[in-house]
N, C-alpha and C positions, 0 to 999 in steps of 0.2 A: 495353822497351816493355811498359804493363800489361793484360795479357788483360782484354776485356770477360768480363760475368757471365753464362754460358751458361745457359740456358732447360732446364730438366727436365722433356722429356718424348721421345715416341718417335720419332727418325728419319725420316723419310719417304723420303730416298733412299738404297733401298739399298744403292749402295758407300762411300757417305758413314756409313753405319751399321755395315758393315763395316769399314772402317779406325777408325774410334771403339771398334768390340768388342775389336781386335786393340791399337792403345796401351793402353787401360785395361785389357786383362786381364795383359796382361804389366808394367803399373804396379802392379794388385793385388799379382800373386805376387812381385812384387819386393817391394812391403814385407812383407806374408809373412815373406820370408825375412828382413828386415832384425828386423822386431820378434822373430822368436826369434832371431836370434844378439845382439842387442842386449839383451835381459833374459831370455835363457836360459830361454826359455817354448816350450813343445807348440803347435805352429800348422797347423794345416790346413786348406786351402784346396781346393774344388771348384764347378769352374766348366763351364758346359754350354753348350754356344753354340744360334744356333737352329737349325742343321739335327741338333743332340744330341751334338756331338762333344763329347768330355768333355776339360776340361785340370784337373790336381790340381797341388797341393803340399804336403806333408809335411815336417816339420824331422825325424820320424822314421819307423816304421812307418806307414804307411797306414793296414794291416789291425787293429795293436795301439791306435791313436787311434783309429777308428771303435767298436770294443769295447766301448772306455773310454768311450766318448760312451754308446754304449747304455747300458750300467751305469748311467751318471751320470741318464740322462734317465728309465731307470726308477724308480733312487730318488728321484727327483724328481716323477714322476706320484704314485708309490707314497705318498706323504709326501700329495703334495695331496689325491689319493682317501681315506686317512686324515682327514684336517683336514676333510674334506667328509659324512663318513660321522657323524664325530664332531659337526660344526655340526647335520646332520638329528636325528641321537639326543638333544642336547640340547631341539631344538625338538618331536620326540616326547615329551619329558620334562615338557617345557614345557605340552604340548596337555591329555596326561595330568593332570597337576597341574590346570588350568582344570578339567576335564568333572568331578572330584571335590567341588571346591569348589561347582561348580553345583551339584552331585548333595545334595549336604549343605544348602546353600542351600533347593533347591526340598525338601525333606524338611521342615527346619525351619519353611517357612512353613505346608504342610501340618498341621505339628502346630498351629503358631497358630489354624490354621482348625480346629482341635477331631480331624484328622486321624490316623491311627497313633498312635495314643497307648497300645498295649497294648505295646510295647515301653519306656515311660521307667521312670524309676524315679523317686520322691519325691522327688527334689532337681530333678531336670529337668521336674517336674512343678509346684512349687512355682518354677521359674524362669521358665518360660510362664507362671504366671500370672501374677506380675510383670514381666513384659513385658507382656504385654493390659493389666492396669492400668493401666502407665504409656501407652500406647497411648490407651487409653480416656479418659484426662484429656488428652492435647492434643489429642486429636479433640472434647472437649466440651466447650474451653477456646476452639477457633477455631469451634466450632457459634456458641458465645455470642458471640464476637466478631463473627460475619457477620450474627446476628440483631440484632444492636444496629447494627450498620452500616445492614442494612435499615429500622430504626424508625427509624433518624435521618432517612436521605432520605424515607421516608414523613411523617414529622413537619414536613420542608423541606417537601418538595411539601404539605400540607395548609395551612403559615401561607401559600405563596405563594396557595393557592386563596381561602381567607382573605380577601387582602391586596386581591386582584382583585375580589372580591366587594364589602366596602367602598370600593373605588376606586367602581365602578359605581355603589354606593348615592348615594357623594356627587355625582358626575355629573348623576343622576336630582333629588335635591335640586336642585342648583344651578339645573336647565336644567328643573325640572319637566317633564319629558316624557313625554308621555302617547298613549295609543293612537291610528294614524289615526282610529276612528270615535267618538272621545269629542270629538276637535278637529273633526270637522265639525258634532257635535250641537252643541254649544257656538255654532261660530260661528252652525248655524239659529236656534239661541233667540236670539243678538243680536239677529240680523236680524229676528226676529218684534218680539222685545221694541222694538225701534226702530219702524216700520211703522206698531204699535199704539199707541203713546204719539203720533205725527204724527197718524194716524186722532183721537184723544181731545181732541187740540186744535183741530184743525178745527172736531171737533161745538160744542165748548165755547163756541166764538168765536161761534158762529151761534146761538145758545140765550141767549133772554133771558131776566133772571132777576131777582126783587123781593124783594129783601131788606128786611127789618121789622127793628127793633128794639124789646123794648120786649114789654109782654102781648099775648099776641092781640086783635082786638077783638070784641067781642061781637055778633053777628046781631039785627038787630030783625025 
């Protein structure tokens, strides 16, 4: 018959918890015993129940295997604490290294900036300034480049103002368009100018008139 797969965790009842303590602990120390006679290995076992009663097993000494464990687990601490001492001193070494390199660094720019300079000698003297040289040429190689950047879009923006400008002009042509008050004087002068030329005909038609041809004639 094949045992279902028992659930791992704690007990709840406890005589049921108690006769589980008492077969598995007497199943531990039996293989215990089985795995050192079986490959001739140091094995020991210690078990504490929960009101603290203590059960062991030994394939030998008790007192001589607890020793040996100690031994073993100090040079085992002893080793890590080493490995641990040694990873910090490296990273000491590490930090050290950085804060010089900066230190050297900010010194160096310092003298760019015309700074400590009564410590160089002529060679380190003549090297700063060929570094500002070269400095000074791509700073006033991209000066020239951005000022020409900027006259180009000035120059866009001008043809576009330009472009708009003549737009308008022709507009203005096409559509002749002229101020409100020039278009109302206009149309008054039509309208007088029309009025007065009706007025002129009227008179005309009603005015008679004797046309001669020919010398005048003479008065007697």
């Amino acid at each position: 018959m094949v045992r279902g797969k028992i659930e791992i965790k704690r007990i709840e009842n406890q005589t049921s918890r108690q006769i589980t303590f008492s077969k598995r602990r007497k199943g531990l120390l039996k293989k215990a015993h089985e795995l050192s006679v079986l490959c001739d290995a140091q094995v020991a076992a210690i078990v504490f129940s929960q009101k603290g009663k203590l059960y062991e097993f030994a394939s030998s000494d008790m007192k001589k295997m607890m020793e040996q464990c100690e031994i073993y687990r100090s040079g085992y601490f002893h080793a890590e604490r080493l490995q641990e001492e040694d990873d910090v001193q490296d990273l000491k070494n590490e930090v050290t290294v950085m804060v010089n390199s900066i230190e050297l660094l900010r010194l160096h720019c310092r003298k760019l900036m015309g700074q400590y300079l009564g410590s160089c000698s002529v060679d380190e003297l003549n090297e700063i300034t060929i570094q500002i040289e070269k400095s000074l040429t791509l700073i006033r190689s991209r000066k020239a480049k951005v000022h020409e950047e900027e006259v180009g879009k000035l120059k866009a923006e001008i043809a576009g103002t330009r472009e708009l400008v003549n737009e308008r002009t022709t507009l203005h042509e096409m559509f002749e368009e002229k101020p409100l008050w020039m278009k109302s004087r206009s149309l008054e002068s039509k309208n007088n100018a029309s009025s007065s030329s009706a007025f002129e005909n009227m008179n005309i038609s009603d005015v008679e008139t004797d046309l001669c041809i020919g010398l005048p004639r003479s008065q007697v």
